[in-house]
N, C-alpha and C positions, 0 to 999 in steps of 0.2 A: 286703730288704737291711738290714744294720746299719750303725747308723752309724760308733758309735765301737771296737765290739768284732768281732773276727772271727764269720762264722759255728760252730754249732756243732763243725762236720767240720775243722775247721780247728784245726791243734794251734799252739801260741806253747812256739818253746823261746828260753832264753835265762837270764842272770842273774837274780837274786832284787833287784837290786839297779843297776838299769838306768844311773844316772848315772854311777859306775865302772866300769861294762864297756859292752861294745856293745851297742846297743837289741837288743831283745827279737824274734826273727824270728819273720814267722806262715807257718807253710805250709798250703796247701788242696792236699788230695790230688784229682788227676782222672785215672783210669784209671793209667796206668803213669806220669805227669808230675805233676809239681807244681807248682803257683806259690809263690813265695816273696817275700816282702815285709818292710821295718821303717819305722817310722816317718818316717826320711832317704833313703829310697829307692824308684823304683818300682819294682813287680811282675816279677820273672824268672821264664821258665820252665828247670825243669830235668828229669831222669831221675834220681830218686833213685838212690843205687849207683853211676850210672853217672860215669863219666871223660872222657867224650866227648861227648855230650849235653846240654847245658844248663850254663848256669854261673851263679853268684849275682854280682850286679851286672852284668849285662845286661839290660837293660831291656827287656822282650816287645812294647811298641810306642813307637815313631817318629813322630814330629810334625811336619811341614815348610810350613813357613805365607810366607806372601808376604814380610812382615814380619821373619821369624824365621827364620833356616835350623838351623846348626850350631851347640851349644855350644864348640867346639873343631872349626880347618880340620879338613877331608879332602875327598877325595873318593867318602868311602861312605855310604851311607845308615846311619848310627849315630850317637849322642852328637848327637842334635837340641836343639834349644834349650829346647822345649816336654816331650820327652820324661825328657831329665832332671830337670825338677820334676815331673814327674807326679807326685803322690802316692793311696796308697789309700784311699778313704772308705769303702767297705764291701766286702762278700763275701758270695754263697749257693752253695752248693752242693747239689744235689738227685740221686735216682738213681733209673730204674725199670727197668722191664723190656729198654727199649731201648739206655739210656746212660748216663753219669755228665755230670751240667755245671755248671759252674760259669759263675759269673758276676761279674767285678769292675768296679768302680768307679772310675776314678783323675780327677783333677782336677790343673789346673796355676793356681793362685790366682791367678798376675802377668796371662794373658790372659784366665783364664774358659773354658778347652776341658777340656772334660768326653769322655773315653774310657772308655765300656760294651764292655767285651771278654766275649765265649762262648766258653767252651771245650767244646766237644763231644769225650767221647770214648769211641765203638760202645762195644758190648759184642764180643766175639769176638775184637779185632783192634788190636794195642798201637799208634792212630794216633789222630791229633787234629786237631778242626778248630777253627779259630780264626777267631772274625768277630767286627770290630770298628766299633763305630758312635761318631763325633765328632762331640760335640755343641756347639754356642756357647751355653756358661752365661751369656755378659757381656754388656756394654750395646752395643757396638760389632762392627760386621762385620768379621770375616778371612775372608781368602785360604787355602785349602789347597792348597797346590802336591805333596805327597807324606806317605801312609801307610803304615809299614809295617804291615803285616797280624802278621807275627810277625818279631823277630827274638831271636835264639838264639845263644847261646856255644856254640862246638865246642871241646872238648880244653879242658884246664886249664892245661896252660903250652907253650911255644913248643914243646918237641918231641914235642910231641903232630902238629903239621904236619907234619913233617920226615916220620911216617911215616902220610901221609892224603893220598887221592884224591880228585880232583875229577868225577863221573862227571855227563857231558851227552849232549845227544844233537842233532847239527844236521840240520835238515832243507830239503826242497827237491822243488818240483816231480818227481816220478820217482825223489827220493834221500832219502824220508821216512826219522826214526828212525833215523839213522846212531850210537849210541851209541859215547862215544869216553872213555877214562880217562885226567886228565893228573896227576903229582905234585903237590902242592899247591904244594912250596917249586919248584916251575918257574913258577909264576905271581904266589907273593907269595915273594919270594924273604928268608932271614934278614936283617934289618937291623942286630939286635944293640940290639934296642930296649931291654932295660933300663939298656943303658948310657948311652941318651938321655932316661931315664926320662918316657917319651911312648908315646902309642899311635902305628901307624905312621898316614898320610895316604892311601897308592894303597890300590887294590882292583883286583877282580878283575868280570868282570859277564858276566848273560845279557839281551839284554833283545830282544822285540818288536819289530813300530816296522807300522803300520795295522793294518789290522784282521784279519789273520791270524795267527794267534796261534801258530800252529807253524810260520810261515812260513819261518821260520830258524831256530827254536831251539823243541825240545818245551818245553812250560813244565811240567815236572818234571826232577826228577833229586837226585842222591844225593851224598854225601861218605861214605868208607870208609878206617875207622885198618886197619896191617898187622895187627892181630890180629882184624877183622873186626868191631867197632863199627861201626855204617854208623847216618847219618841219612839217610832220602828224602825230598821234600817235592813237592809238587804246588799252583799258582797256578789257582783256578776263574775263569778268566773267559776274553770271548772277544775283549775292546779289549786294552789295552797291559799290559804286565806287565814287569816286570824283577828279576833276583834278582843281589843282592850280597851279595860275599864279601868280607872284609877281614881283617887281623891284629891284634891286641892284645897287653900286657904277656901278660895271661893266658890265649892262644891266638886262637881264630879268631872270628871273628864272620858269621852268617849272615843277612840282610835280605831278605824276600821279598816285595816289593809289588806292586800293582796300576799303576796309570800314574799317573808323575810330570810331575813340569814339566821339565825338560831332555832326558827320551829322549821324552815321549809330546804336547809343549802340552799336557798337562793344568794346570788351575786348576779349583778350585770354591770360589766364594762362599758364606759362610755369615752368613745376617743371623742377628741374636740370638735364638735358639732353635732354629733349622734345624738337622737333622744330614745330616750325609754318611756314607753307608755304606760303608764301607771292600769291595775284594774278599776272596774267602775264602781262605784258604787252607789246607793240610794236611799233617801231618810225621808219621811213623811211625820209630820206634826201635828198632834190633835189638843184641844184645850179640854176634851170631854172626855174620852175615855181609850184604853187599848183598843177596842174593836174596832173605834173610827178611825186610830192610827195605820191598824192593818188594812183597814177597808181604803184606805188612800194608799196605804201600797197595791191595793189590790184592782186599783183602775192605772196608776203606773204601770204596774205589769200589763196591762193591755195594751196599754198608749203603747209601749216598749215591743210590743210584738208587731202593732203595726198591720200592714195588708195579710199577715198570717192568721192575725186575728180574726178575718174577716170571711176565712175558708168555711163550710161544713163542717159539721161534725156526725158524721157517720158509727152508727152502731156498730161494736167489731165484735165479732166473735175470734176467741184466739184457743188451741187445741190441746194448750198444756197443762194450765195450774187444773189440779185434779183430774187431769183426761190421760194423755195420751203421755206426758211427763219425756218429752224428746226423743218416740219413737213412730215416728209417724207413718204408714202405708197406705196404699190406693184403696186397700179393703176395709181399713178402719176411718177413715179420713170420707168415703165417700155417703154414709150414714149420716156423719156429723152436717155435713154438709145439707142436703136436704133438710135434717130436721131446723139446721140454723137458719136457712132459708124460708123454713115454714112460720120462723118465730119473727120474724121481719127482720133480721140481721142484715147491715150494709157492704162488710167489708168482714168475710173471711180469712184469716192469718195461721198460716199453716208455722209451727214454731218448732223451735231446734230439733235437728236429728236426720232432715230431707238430705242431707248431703252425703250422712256417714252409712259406712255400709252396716247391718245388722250385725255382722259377723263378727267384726272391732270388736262388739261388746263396749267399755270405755272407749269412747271415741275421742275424747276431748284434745287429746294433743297430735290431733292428723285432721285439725281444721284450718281453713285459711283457702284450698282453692274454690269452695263456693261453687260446685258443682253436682247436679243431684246424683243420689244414691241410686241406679238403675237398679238391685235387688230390690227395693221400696217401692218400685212402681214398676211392676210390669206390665206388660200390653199397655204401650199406650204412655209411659213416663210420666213424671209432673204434670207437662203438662195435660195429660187427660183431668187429673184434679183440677187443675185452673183453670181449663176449659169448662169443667163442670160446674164451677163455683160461678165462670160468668154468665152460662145458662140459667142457671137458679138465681140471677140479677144482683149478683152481689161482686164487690171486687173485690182481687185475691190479693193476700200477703202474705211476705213469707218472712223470716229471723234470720238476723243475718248480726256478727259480731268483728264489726270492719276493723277495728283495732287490733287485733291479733291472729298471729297464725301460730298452728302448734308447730312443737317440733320438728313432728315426724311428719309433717306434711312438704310435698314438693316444693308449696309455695314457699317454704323456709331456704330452700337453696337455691330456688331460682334467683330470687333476691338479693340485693348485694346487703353486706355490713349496715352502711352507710343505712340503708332505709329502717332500720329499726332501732330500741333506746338500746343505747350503747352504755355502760359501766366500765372506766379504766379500761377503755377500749377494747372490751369484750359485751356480748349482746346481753342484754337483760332478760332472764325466765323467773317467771313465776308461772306455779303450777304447770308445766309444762308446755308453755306458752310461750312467744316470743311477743313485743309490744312493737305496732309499726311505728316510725316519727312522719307523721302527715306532714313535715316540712322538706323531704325528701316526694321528689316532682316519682321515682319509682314506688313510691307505696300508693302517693295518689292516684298514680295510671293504672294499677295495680288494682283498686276498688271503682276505677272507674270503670274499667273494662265488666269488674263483675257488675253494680247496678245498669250498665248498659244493656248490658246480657239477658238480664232477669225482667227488666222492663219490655224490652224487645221478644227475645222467646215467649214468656208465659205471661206477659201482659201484665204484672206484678202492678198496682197503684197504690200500695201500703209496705212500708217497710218496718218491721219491730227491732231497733237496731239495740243490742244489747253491750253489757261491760262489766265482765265477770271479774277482771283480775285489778290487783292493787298492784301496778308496778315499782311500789316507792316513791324515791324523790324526785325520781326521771331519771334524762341522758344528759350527763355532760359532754356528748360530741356536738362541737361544733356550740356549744353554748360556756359562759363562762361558769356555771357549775350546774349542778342536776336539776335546780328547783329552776333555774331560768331554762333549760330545755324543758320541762314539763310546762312550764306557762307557754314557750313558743310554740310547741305541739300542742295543744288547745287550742289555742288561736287558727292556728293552720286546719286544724278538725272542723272548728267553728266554722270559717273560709268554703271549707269543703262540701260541707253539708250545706250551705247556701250556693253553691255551686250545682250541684247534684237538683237544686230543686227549680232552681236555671233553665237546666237540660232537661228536667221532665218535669213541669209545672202540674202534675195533676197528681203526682205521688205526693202522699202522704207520710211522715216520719214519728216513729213514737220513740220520746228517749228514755226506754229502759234501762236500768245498769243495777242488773243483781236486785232487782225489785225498785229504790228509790236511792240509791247509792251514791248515785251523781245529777241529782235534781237540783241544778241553778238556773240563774236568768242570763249565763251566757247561751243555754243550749235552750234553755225551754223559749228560748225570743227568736230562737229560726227552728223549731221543732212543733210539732201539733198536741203530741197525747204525754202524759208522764207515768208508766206505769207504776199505782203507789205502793206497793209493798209485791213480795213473795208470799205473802202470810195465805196458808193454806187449811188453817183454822176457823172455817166461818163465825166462830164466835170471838175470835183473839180479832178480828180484823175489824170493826165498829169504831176502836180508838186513832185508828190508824186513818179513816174513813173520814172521820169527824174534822181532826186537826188539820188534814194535808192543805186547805183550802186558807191556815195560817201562811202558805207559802210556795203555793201554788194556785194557779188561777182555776178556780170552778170548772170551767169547760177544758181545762187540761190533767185533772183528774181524775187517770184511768184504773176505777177503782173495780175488783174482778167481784163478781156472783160465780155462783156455781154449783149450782143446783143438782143434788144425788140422790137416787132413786131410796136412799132408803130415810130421805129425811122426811120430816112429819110437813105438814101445812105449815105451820108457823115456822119452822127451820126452812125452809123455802123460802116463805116472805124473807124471811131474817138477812139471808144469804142478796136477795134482790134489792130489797131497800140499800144493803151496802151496795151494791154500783148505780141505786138510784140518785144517790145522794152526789154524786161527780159525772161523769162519761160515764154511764153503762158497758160493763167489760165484760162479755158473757165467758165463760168456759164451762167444762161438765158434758158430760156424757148424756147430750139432751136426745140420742136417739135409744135410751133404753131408761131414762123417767117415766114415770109412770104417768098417764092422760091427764089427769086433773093439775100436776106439776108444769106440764106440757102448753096447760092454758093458762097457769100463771105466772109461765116466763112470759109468753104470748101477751099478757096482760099489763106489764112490767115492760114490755119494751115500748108496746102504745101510750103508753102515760110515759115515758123518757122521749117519745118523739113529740108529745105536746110539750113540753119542758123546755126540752134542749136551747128554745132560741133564745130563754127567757137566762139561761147558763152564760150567754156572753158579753150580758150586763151586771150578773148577779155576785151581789158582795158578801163574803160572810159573816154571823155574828152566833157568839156562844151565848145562849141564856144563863145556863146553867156552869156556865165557864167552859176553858179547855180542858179536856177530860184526862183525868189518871186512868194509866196503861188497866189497872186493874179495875175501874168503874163497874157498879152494879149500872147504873144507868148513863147512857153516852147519848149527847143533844148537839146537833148542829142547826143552824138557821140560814135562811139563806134572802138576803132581800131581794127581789128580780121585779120587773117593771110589770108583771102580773098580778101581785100580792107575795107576800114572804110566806114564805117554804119552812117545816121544820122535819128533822130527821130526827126521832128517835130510835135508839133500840133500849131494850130490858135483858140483862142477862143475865139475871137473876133466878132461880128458878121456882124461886117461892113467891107468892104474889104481893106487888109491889104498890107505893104510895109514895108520889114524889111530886114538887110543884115545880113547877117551867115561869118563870118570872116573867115582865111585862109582856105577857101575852093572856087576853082575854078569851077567845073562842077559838075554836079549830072543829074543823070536818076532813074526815080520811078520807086520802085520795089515792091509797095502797093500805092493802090489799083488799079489795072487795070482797062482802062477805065472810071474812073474818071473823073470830070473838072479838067481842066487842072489848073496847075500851071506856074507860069513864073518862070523857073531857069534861070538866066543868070549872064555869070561871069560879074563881076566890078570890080574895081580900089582897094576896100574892101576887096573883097572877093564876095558872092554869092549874088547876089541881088535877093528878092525871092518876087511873087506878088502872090497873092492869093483871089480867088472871094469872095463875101459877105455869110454869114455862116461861123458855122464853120467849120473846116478841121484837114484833118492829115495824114505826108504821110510821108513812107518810103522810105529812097531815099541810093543807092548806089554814093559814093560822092569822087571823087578826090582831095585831099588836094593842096593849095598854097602852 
């Protein structure tokens, strides 16, 4: 780090003659971004060239102290009190094989907070990560109540909004990934601010609120100018998050935080020398369009996972959505089996219920010791099942929900206080549940001993690890309020589960929670599979199908088929094509389909095992756009180093006429033997006619 001079890589343009003009500006280059800085101001990030992307005097991080809030009202997280004096004391920038990063330095001299900002930025893929660490350089403790991780100028002057979108995505039990566009000036509407010469006060926001973090709102998403400038950005964590948008003289302003004090109870103390680590966050720049913006986050998310990314992806068959629905036994369980084994399934997951006894009836709040139900399996216990599953050459898993134990379960009172989220020093239940805090060393021994167990006895090399409950704002034991114990219990989860895979390098993790509840890139960057929704309506599930791949990686969308004896040929394909389109997720009751059904699940999972390698390059793009929840017709694309993929379905039931834009030709690669469809190129693009029902077909497709 230098002190008083920039690093080398960093160029200083400006006057000869600093007192008479304006201080001298330094920029460090990192990947396609720069930071920019002088002497009177802090550090902005910008997109050289660009007009839409970064702007100088926006300051790249946010200060918000108990003390201290805003230099100037509003209500957005911008123009902090702390953040405005920040100034720069040094700069490194370094580059190798992997990446380019830098590293700055800013200090605010009145309180003593010291901000060490990284900027990481891959190699391959024009996106940045941003993680920032506040430290207390002074004699005296403050309060942090909010950080922003990065915020960023959009557009350069007001009609730059006039013509830029606000792209999100709300979601919800069964209605994950709903992605939705609204015009920018419908939310922050023209004030006519230079005539008030002020910035404006409101804003615009997404934010969280417990511990599900896509509970309501994906924590990523995008802004798009009419000429197709698009910023993406993505919030890594899995406690509170919020992202705000606001207006300025000289266009927009974007804030992207981890959990505050007004949306999350968050505070964290810092005595004099402690730092707080801010969450990470991630922004990728396109000059063309949204889908290339997402498509750069969407090799980020790979660089981001790293040697995980580089695992198998094995077919799973899992025994619940439409099947067995959390009652599992050796008598029903050993059918599925065989027949899953006939259809080429890799990895059989036997799911909730193996533990509780039948008799319970509602079992739910006497979970937690994570041992099998011997009424479930006589002659013979579990593992005769997992012995059977690994005869038929597949490996076994099973559901397990590490974060809680119910009430009534022993595990509740062997346990002390201390190991679970505490409220005004009483424990926290929701739905009959108690919540562990994985920063207590007895809750992690506590799941250790069980994945020990289950790897060892029944050879277990899949885990579906699930997260039913919303505990809130968290535990304030041992934290200075509940949203700082929900972020430290995240972390320590996070910790855990890359621990856990330590110990047994060959298991596999899918992070379920309540279908897609808690799908971020702190958990999907040490996890393999993401179950996308609960949704057990094979026709409500296509929209949910389509989108996930805005914010989840291709080959970690575990999206379910589930095929039932009493559906028709084309309600079969319909059901397959959705888990063709991500990870193949089988469930259904495949030992009482009927034969012809039986050969084209069989058909559907040989065409996903030619595929699959082609998933862990593969970027995606909407032709036809991100699909409304209620679409007659729902299009996904997919580029892969084979040729680009498209997923349609129709669910319509009257017969349909619809064109698929710059795409010229396509041949079906699902389901054989079908009615037919009409591909035919147009003027458009793909003109596509389809019979009365619905339909869905996989189709190998040449781009215009």
């Amino acid at each position: 780090m230098t002190e008083a001079a920039p690093h080398p890589s960093a160029v200083i343009v400006g006057p000869a003659e600093p007192r008479e003009q304006a201080p001298a500006t330094v920029r460090a280059r990192v990947g396609a971004f720069e930071l920019r800085w002088h002497a009177g101001a802090p550090a902005a990030l910008v997109v050289p060239g660009s007009t839409f992307t970064g702007r100088p005097g926006v300051g790249l991080v946010e200060v918000f102290t108990a003390g201290e809030q805003r230099a100037r009202t509003s209500q957005a997280y911008w123009r902090s009190a702390v953040g405005e004096r920040l100034r720069v004391q040094g700069s490194t920038v370094t580059t190798d094989d992997d990446a380019t990063r830098a590293v700055v330095v800013q200090t605010d001299a009145m309180s003593g907070i010291e901000v060490r900002t990284t900027l990481t930025a891959p190699r391959g893929t024009v996106a940045l990560r941003i993680e920032n660490e506040v430290r207390n350089a002074g004699r005296e403790p403050f309060v942090v109540t909010a950080v922003s991780s990065a915020t960023i100028g959009v557009g350069h002057a007001a009609e730059d909004l006039d013509r830029t979108a606000w792209g999100t995505a709300a979601s919800e039990w069964l209605a994950e990934d709903r992605w939705s566009e609204r015009p920018l000036r419908s939310l922050l509407p023209d004030i006519a601010l230079p005539l008030h010469g002020q910035d404006a006060r409101g804003h615009v926001s997404l934010t969280s609120h417990g511990a599900w973090s896509s509970g309501e709102h994906v924590p990523c998403g995008y802004l798009v100018r009419a000429d197709g400038a698009a910023l993406a950005w993505q919030i890594e964590t899995s406690a509170g998050w919020h992202a705000d948008l606001c207006q300025a003289q000289g266009g927009g302003v974007l804030s992207l935080l981890g959990p505050t004090d007004l949306e999350h109870q968050f505070a964290h103390e810092l005595l004099p020398g402690e730092t707080f680590v801010a969450v990470p966050v991630a922004v990728a720049a396109s000059a063309r369009s949204r889908d290339d913006a997402i498509g750069q986050l969407t090799r980020y998310r790979r660089l981001l996972r790293g040697p995980a990314g580089e695992q198998d992806l094995p077919v799973v068959y899992n025994d619940f959505m439409n099947t067995l629905m959390g009652q599992p036994t050796t008598e029903k369980l050993l059918p599925l089996v065989r027949r899953a084994a006939e259809a080429g399934v890799e990895v059989f997951c036997i799911d909730a219920g193996w533990f509780a006894d039948p008799a319970i009836g509602d079992w739910w709040s006497t979970v937690g010791e994570w041992r099998e139900a011997p009424t479930r399996f006589p002659d013979g216990g579990l593992r005769r099942v997992t012995d059977a599953i690994l005869d038929a050459g597949m490996a076994p898993g099973l559901w397990l929900e590490p974060e809680v134990v119910g009430i009534d379960s022993p595990a509740a009172a062997a346990l002390p206080d201390e190991a679970f989220f505490q409220r005004f020093g009483r424990r926290v239940q929701e739905d009959r549940r108690y919540h562990l805090d994985f920063r207590h060393a007895a809750a992690r021994a506590h799941l250790d001993a069980t994945v020990d167990h289950l790897v060892e006895e029944y050879g277990i090399r899949y885990l579906k690890l699930d997260y039913n409950i919303n505990p809130g704002a968290g535990t304030d034991h041992l934290a200075t309020t509940a949203g700082d114990g929900l972020l430290a219990h995240t972390r320590a989860f996070r910790d855990w589960l890359v621990r856990v895979q330590q110990r047994h390098p060959s298991l596999r993790i899918e992070n379920c929670s309540s279908g897609a509840m808690r799908a971020d890139y702190a958990l999907l960057a040490v996890t393999h599979l993401q179950s996308t929704s609960d949704q057990q309506d094979f026709r409500r599930y296509p929209p949910i199908a389509a989108s996930a791949p805005a914010s989840i990686l291709p080959e970690q969308c575990g999206n379910w088929a589930y095929p039932e004896r009493g559906m028709s040929d084309e309600e079969t394909a319909f059901t397959l094509v959705t888990g063709l389109s991500g990870r193949l997720y089988l469930s259904g009751f495949l030992d009482d389909v009927r034969p012809d059904q039986r050969a084209r699940v069989a058909e559907a999972v040989a065409l996903h095992k030619q595929l699959r390698d082609g998933l862990r390059t593969a970027v995606p793009f909407w032709p036809r756009g991100l699909p409304d929840w209620d679409a007659a017709t729902v299009c996904l694309g997919l580029h892969t180093a084979d040729g680009d993929l498209l997923f349609v379905w129709d669910r319509d039931a009257a017969p349909a006429r619809f064109t698929v834009p710059g795409v010229a030709e396509a041949e079906v690669l699902f389901p054989a033997g079908a009615a037919p469809w009409g591909l035919e190129p147009g003027s458009d693009g793909l003109e596509v006619s389809t019979p009365a029902g619905i339909g869905a077909r996989v189709l190998r497709v040449t781009r215009g």
